[in-house]
C-alpha positions in Angstrom: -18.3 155.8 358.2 -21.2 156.9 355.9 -20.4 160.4 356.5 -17.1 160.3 356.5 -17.6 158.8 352.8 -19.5 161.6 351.6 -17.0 164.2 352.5 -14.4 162.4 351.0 -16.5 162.1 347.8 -17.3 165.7 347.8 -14.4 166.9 348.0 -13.0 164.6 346.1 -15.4 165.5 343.2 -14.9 169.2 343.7 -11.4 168.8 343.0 -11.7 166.8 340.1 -14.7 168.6 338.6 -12.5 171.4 339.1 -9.4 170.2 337.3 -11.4 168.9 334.6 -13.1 172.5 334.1 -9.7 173.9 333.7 -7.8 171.4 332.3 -7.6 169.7 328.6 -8.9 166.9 329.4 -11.9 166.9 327.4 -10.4 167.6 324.4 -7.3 165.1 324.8 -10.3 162.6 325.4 -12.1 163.6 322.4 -9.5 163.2 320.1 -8.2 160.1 321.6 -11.4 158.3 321.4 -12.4 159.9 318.0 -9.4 158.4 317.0 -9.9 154.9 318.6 -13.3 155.1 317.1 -11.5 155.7 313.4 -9.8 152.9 313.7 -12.8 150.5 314.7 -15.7 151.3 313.1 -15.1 150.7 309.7 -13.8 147.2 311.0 -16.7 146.6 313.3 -19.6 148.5 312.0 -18.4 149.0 308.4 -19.1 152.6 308.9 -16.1 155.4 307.9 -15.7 158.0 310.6 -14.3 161.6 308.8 -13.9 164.7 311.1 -16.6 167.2 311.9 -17.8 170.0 309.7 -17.2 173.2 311.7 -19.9 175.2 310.3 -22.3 172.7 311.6 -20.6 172.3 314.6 -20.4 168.8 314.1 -17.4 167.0 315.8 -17.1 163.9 313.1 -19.1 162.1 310.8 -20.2 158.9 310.0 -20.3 157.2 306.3 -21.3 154.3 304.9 -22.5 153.9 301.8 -24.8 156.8 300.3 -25.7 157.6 304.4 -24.2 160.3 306.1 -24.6 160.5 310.2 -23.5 163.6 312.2 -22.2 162.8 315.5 -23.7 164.6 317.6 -22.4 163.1 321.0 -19.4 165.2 321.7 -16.6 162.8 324.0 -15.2 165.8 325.9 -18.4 166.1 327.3 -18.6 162.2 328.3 -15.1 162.5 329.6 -16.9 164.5 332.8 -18.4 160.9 333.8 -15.2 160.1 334.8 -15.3 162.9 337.8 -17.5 160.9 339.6 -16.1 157.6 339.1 -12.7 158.4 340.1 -14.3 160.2 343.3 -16.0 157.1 344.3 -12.7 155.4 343.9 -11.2 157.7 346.1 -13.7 158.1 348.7 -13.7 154.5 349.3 -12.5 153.8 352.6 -9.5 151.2 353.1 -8.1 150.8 349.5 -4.4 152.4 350.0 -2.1 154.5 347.8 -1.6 151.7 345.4 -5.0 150.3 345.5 -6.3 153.2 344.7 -4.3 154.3 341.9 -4.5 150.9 340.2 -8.5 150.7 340.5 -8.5 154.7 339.4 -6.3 153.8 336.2 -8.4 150.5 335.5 -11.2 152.8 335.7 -10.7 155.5 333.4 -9.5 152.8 330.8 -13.1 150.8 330.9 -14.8 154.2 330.9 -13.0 154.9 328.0 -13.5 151.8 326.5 -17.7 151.7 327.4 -17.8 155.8 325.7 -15.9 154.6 322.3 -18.1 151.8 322.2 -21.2 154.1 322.3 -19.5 155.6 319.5 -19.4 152.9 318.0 -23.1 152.2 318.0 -24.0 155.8 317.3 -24.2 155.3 313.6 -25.9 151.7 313.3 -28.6 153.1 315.9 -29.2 156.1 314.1 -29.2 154.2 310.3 -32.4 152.0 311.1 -34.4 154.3 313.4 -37.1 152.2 315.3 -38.5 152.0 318.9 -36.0 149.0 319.5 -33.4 151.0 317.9 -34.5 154.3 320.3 -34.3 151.8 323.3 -31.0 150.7 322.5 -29.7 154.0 322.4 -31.7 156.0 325.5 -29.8 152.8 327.1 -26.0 153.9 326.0 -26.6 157.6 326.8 -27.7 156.4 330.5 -25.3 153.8 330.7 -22.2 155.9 329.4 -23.0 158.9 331.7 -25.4 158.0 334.6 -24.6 153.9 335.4 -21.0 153.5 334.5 -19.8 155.0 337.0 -21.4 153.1 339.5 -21.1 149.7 338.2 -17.5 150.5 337.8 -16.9 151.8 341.3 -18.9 148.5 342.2 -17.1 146.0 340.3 -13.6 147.9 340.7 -13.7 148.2 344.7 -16.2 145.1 345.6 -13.4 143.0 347.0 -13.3 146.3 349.7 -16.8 146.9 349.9 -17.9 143.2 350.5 -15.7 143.6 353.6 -16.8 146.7 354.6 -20.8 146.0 354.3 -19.6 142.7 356.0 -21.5 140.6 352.9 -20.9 136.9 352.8 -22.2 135.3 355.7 -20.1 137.4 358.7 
């Protein structure tokens, strides 16, 4: 079973890694969650997002006040972290057509939703720098590209795995 899982996740992640290389993806994720992010910081964080300054190759900015943060976190590039959760999805043995394209779609959306909140913190950890303030944020980079995926996988197939790890007193 193990190994059967691991080519199944390989090739699943080849073919996404592949689709996302040659796709748009990345930049119809970019401008959706820059847009998202738009919407919610001033709201949340009281910070005004505007877009990037190409010379600088920035891809949007953060204002508040007399302050002025460059974002330089770039979403297409955090929209790869969804190759490897949507591979785990798939090479999770015993979920179905439908199971697996619910927990896929359920997936990308709480991704999404964990990377514009990164976003969101971006300019409030970068206004007050401190070594609680560099914690914070090492944290969201490792969270929004290394952990997520797991912990989503986790959460999102559990029900599946719990039966398949026979957890729960069997």
């Amino acid at each position: 079973m193990k190994l059967k899982f691991a080519l199944r996740f390989v090739a699943a992640f080849s073919l996404l890694l592949a689709s996302w290389a040659v796709s748009e993806f990345g930049s119809a994720y970019r401008a959706a969650a820059l847009a998202v992010t738009k919407v919610l910081s001033p709201l949340l964080t009281g910070w005004w997002m505007a877009p990037g300054e190409a010379e600088a190759h920035a891809v949007a900015t953060f204002e508040k006040e007399q302050l002025r943060i460059v974002l330089q976190i770039d979403p297409a590039s955090l929209s790869m972290a969804q190759v490897p959760l949507l591979a785990l999805i798939w090479a999770t043995p015993g979920l179905g057509f439908r199971g697996t394209l619910v927990r896929s779609i359920v997936g990308l959306a709480a991704f999404f939703l964990v990377h514009v909140s990164v976003l969101l913190v971006y300019p409030v950890l970068l206004a007050n720098p401190n070594w609680f303030m560099d914690t914070i944020g090492v944290f969201t980079g490792l969270l929004s590209f290394v952990l997520a995926p797991q912990l989503l996988w986790f959460v999102l197939t559990y029900t599946r795995l719990k039966e398949l790890w026979q957890l729960g007193g069997r």
